[in-house]
BALOBA-1460 file (C-alpha; in Angstrom, 3 decimals):
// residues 175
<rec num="1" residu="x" x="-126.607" y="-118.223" z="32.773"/>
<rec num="2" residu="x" x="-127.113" y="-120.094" z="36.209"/>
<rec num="3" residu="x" x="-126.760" y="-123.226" z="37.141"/>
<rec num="4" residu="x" x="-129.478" y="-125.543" z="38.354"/>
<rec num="5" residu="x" x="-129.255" y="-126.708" z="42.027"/>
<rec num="6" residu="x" x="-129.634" y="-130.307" z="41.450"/>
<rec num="7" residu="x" x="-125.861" y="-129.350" z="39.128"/>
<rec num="8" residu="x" x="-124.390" y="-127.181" z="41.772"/>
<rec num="9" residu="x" x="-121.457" y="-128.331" z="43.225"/>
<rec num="10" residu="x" x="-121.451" y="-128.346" z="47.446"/>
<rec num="11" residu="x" x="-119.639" y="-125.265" z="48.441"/>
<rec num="12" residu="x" x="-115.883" y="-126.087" z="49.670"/>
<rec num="13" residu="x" x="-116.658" y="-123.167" z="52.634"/>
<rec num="14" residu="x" x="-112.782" y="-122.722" z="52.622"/>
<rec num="15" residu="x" x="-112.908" y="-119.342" z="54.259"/>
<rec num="16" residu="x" x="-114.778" y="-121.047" z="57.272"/>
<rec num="17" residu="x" x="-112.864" y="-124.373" z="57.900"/>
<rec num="18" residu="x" x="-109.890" y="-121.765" z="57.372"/>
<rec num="19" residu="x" x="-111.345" y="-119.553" z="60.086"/>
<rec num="20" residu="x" x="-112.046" y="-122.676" z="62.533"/>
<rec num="21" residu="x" x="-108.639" y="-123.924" z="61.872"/>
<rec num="22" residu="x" x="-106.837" y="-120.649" z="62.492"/>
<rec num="23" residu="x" x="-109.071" y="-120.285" z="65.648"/>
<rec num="24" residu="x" x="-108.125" y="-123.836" z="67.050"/>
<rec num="25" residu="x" x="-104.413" y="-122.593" z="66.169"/>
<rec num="26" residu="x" x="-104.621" y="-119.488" z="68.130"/>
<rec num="27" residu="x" x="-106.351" y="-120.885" z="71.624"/>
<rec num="28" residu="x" x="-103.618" y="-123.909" z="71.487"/>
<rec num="29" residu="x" x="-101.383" y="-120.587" z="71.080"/>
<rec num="30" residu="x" x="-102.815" y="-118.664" z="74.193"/>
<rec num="31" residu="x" x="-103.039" y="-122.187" z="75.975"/>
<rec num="32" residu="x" x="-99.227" y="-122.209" z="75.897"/>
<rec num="33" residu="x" x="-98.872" y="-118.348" z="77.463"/>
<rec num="34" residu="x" x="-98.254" y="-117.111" z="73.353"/>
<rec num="35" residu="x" x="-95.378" y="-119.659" z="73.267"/>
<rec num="36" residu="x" x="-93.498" y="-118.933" z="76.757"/>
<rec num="37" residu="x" x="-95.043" y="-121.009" z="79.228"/>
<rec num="38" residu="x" x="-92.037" y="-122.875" z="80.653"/>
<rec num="39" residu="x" x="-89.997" y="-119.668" z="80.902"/>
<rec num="40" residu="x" x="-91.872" y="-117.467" z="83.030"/>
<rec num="41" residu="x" x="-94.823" y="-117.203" z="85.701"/>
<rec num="42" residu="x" x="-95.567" y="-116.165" z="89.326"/>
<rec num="43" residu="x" x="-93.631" y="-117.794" z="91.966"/>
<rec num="44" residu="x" x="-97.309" y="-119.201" z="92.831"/>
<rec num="45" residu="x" x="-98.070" y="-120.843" z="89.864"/>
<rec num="46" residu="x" x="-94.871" y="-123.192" z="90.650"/>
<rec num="47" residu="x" x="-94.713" y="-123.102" z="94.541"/>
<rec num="48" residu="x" x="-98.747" y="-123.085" z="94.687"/>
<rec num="49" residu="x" x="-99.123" y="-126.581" z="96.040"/>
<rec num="50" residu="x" x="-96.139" y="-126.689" z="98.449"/>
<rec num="51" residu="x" x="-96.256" y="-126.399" z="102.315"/>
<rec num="52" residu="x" x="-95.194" y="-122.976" z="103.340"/>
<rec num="53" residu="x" x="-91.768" y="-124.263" z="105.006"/>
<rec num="54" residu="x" x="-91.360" y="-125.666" z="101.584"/>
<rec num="55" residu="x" x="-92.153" y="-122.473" z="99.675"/>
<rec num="56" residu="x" x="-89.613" y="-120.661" z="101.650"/>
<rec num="57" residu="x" x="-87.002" y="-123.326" z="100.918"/>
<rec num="58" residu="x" x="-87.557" y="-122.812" z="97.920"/>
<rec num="59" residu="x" x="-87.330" y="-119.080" z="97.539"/>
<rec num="60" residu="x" x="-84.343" y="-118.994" z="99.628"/>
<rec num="61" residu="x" x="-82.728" y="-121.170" z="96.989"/>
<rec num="62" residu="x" x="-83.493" y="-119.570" z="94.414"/>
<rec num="63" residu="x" x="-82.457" y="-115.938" z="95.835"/>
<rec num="64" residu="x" x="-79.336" y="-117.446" z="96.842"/>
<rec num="65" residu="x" x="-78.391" y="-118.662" z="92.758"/>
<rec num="66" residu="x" x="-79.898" y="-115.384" z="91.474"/>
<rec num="67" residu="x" x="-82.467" y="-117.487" z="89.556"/>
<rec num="68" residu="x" x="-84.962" y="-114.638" z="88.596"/>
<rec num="69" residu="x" x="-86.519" y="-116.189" z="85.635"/>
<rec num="70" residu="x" x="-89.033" y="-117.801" z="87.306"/>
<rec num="71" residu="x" x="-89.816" y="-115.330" z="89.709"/>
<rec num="72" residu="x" x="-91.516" y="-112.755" z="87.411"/>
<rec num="73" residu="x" x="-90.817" y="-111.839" z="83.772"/>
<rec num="74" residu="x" x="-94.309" y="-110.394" z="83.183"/>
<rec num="75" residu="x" x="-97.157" y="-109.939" z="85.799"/>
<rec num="76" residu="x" x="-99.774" y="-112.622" z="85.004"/>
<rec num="77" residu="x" x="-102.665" y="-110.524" z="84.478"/>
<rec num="78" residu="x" x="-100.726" y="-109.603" z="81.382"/>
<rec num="79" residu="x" x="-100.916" y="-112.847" z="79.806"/>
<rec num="80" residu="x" x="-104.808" y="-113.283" z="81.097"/>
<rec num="81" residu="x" x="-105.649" y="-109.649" z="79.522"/>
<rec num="82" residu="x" x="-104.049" y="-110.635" z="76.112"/>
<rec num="83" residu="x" x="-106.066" y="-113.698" z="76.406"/>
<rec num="84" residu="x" x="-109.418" y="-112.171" z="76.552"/>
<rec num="85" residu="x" x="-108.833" y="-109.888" z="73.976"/>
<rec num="86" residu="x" x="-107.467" y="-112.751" z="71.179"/>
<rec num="87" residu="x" x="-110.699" y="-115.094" z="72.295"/>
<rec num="88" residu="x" x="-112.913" y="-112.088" z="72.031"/>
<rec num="89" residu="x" x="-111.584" y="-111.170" z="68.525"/>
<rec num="90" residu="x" x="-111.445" y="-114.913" z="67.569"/>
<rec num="91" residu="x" x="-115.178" y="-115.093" z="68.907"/>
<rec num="92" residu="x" x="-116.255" y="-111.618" z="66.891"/>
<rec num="93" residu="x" x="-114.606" y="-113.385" z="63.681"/>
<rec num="94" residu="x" x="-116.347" y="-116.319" z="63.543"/>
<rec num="95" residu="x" x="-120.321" y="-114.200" z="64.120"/>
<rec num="96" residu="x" x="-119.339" y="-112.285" z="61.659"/>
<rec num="97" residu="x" x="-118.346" y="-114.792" z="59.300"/>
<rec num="98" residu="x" x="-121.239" y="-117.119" z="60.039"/>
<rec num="99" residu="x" x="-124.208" y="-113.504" z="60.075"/>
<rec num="100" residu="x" x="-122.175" y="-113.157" z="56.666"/>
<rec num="101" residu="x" x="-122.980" y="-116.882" z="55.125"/>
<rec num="102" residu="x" x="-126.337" y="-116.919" z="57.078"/>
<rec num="103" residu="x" x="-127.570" y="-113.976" z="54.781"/>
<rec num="104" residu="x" x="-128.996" y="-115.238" z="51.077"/>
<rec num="105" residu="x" x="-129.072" y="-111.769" z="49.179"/>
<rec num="106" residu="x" x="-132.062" y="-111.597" z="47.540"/>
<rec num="107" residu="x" x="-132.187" y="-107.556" z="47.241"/>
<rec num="108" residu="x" x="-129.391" y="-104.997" z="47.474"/>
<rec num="109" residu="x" x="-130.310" y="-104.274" z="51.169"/>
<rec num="110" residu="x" x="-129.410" y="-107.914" z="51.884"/>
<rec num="111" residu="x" x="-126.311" y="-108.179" z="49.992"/>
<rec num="112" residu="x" x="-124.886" y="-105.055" z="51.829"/>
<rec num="113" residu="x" x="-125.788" y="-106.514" z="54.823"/>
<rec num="114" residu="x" x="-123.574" y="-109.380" z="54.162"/>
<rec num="115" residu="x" x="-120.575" y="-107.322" z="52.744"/>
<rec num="116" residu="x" x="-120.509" y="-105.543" z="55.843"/>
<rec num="117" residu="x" x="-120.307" y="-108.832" z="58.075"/>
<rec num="118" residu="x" x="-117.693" y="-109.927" z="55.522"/>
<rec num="119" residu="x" x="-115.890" y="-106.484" z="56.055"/>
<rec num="120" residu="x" x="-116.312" y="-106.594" z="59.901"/>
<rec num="121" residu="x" x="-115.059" y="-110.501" z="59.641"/>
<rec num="122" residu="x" x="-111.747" y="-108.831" z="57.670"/>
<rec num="123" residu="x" x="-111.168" y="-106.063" z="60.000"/>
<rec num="124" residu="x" x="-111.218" y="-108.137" z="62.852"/>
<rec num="125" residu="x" x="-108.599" y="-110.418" z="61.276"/>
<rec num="126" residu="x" x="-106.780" y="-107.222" z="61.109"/>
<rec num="127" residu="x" x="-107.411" y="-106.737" z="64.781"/>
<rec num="128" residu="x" x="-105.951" y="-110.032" z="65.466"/>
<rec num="129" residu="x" x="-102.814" y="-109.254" z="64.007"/>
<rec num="130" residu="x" x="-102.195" y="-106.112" z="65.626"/>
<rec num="131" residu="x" x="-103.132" y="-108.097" z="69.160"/>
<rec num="132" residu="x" x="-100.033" y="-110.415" z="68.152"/>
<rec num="133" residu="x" x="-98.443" y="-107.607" z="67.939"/>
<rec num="134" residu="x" x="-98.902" y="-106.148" z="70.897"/>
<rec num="135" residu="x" x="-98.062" y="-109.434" z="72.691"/>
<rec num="136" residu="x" x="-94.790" y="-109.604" z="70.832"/>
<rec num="137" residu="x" x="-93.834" y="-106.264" z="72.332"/>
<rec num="138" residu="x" x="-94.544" y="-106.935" z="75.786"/>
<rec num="139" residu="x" x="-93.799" y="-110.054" z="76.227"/>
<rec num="140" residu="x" x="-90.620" y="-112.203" z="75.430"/>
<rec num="141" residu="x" x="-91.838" y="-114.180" z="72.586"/>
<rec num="142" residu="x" x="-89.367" y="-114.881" z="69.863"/>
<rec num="143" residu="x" x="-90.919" y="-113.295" z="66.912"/>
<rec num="144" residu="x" x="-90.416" y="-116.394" z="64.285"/>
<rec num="145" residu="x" x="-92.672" y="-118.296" z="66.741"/>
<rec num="146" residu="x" x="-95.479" y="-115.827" z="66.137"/>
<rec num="147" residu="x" x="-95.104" y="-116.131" z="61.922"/>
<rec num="148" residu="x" x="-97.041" y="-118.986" z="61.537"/>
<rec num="149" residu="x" x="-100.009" y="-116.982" z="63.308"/>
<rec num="150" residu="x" x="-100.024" y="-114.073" z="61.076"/>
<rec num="151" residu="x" x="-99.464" y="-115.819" z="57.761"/>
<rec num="152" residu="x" x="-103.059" y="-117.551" z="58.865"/>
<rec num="153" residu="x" x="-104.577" y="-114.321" z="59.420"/>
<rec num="154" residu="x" x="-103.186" y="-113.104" z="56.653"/>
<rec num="155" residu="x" x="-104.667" y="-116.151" z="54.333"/>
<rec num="156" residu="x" x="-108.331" y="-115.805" z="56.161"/>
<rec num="157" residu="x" x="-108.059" y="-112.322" z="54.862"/>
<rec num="158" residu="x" x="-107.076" y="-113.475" z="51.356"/>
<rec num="159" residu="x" x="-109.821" y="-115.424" z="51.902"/>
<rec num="160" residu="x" x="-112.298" y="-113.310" z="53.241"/>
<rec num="161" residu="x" x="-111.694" y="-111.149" z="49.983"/>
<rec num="162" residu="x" x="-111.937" y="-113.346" z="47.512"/>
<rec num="163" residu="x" x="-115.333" y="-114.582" z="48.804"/>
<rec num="164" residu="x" x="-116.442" y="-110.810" z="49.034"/>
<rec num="165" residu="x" x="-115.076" y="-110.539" z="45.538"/>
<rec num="166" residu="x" x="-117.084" y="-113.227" z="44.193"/>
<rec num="167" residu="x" x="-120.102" y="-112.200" z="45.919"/>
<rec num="168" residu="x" x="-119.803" y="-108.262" z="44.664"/>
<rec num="169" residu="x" x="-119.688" y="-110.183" z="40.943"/>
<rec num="170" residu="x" x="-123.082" y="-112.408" z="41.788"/>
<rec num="171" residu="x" x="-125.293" y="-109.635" z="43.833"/>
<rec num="172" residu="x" x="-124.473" y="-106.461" z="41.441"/>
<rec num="173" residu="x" x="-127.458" y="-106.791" z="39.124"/>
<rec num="174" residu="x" x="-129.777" y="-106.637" z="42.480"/>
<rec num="175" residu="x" x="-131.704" y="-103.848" z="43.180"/>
């Protein structure tokens, strides 16, 4: 039995506001360098707006104390590479989620159209993780700082699911 629009309750969209939320989470995320910002750049990205009598000063000083921290840790196309991937995947999420809810399944062509945005929007969550991954290994980020990140992939994808659950229940009587 169905229920009559004027009775149906507005839908909650958690997956969604989940999705924007984890997104806002991860560019704050990148914005900080993946959570190492302060310890390590290019000598430029500190001395970049000094006089060059300064910026020798400067790197005499810091060659003198052995301070190599902030000389280079990682090279800084690194950090801009990682970026572009996590925006891209966090980009490629959200189409697919929104191609996914865009799609009203009226025939079984239509409701396997939007199972496979909902299965794209999952396996780029998926994606996402491993990227964390990968900047966890290359870079020195302290791996309890990156938890937080995956447990909100990890809940999109519980997410995710269960609406692809619920949907497989309403659609498989289409033909």
């Amino acid at each position: 039995m169905s229920v009559l629009v004027k009775d149906r309750s507005k839908s909650k969209l958690e997956f969604y506001q989940n999705a924007r939320k984890f997104q806002l989470q991860m560019l704050h995320l990148m914005s900080r360098d993946f959570g190492i910002k302060q310890k390590a750049r290019e000598p430029n990205f500190y001395l970049g707006q000094m006089k060059e009598d300064d910026r020798e000063t400067i790197n005499t000083i810091l060659i003198r104390y052995n301070i190599i921290r902030i000389t280079e840790d990682y090279p800084k196309w690194m950090i801009e590479m990682l970026r572009r991937r996590v925006a891209d995947h966090l980009q490629e999420m959200m189409e697919h989620i929104t191609k996914a809810y865009t799609i009203w399944a009226t025939n079984k062509a239509e409701a396997n159209a939007r199972r496979i945005s909902q299965d794209h929007a999952i396996a780029t969550c998926e994606v996402l993780k491993q990227d964390l991954e990968l900047a966890k290994d290359i870079l020195p980020i302290n791996t309890d700082k990156l938890l937080r990140y995956v447990d909100a992939a990890n809940k999109e994808i519980a997410l995710l699911k269960g609406w692809r659950k619920s949907d497989n229940k309403r659609f498989k009587d289409l033909k």
